[in-house]
N, C-alpha and C positions, 0 to 999 in steps of 0.2 A: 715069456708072456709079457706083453704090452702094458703098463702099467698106467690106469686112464685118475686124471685127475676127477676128485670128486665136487666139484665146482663148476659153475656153469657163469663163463666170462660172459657180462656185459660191457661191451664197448659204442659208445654210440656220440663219440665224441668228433666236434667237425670234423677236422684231418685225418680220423682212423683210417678210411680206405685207402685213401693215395698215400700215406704214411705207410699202412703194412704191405705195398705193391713194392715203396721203395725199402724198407727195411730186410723183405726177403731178398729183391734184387742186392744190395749190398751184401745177405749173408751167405747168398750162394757165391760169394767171388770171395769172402775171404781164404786166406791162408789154414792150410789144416791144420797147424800147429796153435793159432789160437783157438780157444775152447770157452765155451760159455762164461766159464767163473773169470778168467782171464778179463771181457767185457763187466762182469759186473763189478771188480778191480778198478778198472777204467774208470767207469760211471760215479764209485766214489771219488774218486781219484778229481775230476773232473769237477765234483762239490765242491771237493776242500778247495782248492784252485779259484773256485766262483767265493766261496766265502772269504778265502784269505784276500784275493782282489778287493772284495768292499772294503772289508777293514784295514788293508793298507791303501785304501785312495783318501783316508785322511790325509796319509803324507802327500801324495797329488795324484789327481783324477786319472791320471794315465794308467794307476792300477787297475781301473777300471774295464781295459782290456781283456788283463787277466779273467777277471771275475764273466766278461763275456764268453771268451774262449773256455772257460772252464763248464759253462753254460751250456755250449756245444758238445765237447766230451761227454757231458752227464747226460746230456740224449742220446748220445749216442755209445754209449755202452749200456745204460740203461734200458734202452728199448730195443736192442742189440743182441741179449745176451738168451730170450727166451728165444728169441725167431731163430737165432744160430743152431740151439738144441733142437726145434723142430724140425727145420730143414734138415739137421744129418740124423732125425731119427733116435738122440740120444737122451730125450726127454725123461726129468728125474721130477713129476709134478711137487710130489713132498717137500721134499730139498729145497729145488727151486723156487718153490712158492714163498718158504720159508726164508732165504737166502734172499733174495730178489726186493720182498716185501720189509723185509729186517734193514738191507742197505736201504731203502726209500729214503724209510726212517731216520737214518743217520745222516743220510744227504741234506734233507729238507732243513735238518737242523746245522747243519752245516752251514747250509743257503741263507736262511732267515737268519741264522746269526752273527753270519758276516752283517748283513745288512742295517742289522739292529746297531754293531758295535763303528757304521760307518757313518759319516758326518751329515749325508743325506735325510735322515730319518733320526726320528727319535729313538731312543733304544726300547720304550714302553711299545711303540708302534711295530717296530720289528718285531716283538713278542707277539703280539696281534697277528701279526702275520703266521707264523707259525703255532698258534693255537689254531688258526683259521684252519688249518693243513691238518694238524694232527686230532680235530674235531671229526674234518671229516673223514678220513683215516678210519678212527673210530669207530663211526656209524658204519664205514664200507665192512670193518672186520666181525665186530659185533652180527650183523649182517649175513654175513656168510656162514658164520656157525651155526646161526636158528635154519637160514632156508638152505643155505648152501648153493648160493647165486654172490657172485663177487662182481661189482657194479664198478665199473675203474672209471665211469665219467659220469657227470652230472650237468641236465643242463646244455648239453651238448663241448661240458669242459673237460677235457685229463689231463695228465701229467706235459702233455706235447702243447698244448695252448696255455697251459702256467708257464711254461719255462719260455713259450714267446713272449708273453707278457711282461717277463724278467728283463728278456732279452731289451724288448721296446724300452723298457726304463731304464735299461743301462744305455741305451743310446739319446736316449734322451737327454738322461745328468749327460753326457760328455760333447754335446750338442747346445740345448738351452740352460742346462743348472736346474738348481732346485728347484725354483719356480716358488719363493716363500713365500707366505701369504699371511697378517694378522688377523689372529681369530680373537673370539672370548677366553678360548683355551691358552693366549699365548701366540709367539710365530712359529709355524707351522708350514711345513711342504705341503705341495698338492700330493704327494704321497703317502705324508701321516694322514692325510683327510680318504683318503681313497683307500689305506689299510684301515681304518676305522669303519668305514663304508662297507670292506670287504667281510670284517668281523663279523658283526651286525647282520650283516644276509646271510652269511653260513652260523650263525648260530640259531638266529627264524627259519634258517631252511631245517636245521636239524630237529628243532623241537617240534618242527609240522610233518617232517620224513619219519622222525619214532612216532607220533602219536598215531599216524595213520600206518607205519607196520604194525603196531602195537594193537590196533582193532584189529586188520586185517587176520592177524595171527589168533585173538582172542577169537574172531567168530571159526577160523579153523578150526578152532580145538573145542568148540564147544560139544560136538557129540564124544561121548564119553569112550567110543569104543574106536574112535578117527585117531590116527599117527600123521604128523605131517612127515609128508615127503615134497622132497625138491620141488618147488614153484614153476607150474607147468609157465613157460615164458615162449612167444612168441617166434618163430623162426627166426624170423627180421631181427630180433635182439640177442639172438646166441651167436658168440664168435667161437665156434670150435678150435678154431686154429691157432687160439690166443691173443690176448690184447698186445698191443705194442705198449713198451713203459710199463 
């Protein structure tokens, strides 16, 4: 018997569709001998890679390849590894949910702390950065246990337009440089001003996204004899098929 996860993916982030047309088309041609956990292997694999890059383009910018290319990889074992299991049918949702969402985790920190410990950025601001991630991480998991709807984009952001975002800025330092600027704070990148910036919005966006589930849910439960069940959600927002990333 078919083992159905009990979560209802939202994905509704720009590049999900043409993303998941080309992520099946690549997992129908891989090799049978790769296997799902194999990509999610990769996709860490591909962090550490992007982290160790930042932090050695102290010694010269040309790391910074690295840290691109490893950028690459983590998309693509990352958002790889569930589409693989779908297409051959050998979907483990527990497991992998579990597996999949646990490497994020470790990547991100991986990512953001390269960044933090590289000459580009301050190290307080690369911390910002990945509070920013593991904030909304957070809310997405938290989330999922009360309704049992797992939200992978915000905004119309996921994982696939962060990691271009990364991407743009590694091309940028190896292109323009820092771009320093002096503030009140001190001199500063246009990148500590823009993880600052980024902080700051995902932390208003979270405390206006809990307080309005937090009603939501509150006027659910006010009759005494109502059970919440799964959040009837829209056809248009349910991705059966799984999210990419």
């Amino acid at each position: 018997m078919e083992q159905q996860s009990p979560l209802v993916r939202i994905q509704q982030s720009w590049l999900a569709a043409n993303e998941r047309v080309l992520l099946v088309h690549i997992a129908n041609r891989l090799p049978t001998w790769i296997k799902p956990d194999h990509l999610t292997l990769l996709g860490l694999g591909g962090a550490l890679s992007c982290g160790l890059g930042f932090a050695a383009s102290a010694a010269s910018p040309l790391w910074l390849c690295l840290a691109l290319v490893g950028l690459i990889v983590n998309w693509a074992g990352d958002s790889l590894d569930g589409n693989l299991a779908r297409v051959r049918g050998i979907e483990r949702p527990r497991y992998g949910f579990f597996v999949d969402h646990t490497s994020d985790i470790l990547s991100q920190a991986l990512i953001f702390m390269g960044m933090a410990f590289s000459p580009y950025i301050r190290f307080e601001t690369g911390c910002l950065l990945l509070m920013s991630y593991w904030i909304a991480a957070l809310f997405t998991f938290i989330r999922a246990i009360s309704v049992e709807i797992f939200q992978i984009s915000y905004f119309g952001i996921g994982p696939t337009e962060i990691r271009i975002g990364l991407a743009g800025y590694v091309l940028s330092l190896l292109t323009l440089g820092t771009l320093p600027l002096v503030t009140p704070l001190g001199r500063l990148s246009l990148m500590d001003l823009l993880a600052m910036g980024i902080f700051a919005t995902v932390l208003c966006s979270f405390l206006v996204l809990t307080l309005r589930e937090a009603r939501r849910l509150k006027a659910l439960e006010r009759g005494p004899a109502h059970a919440i069940k799964r959040d009837a959600v829209p056809t248009r927002l349910q991705d059966p098929a799984g999210a990419a990333g």
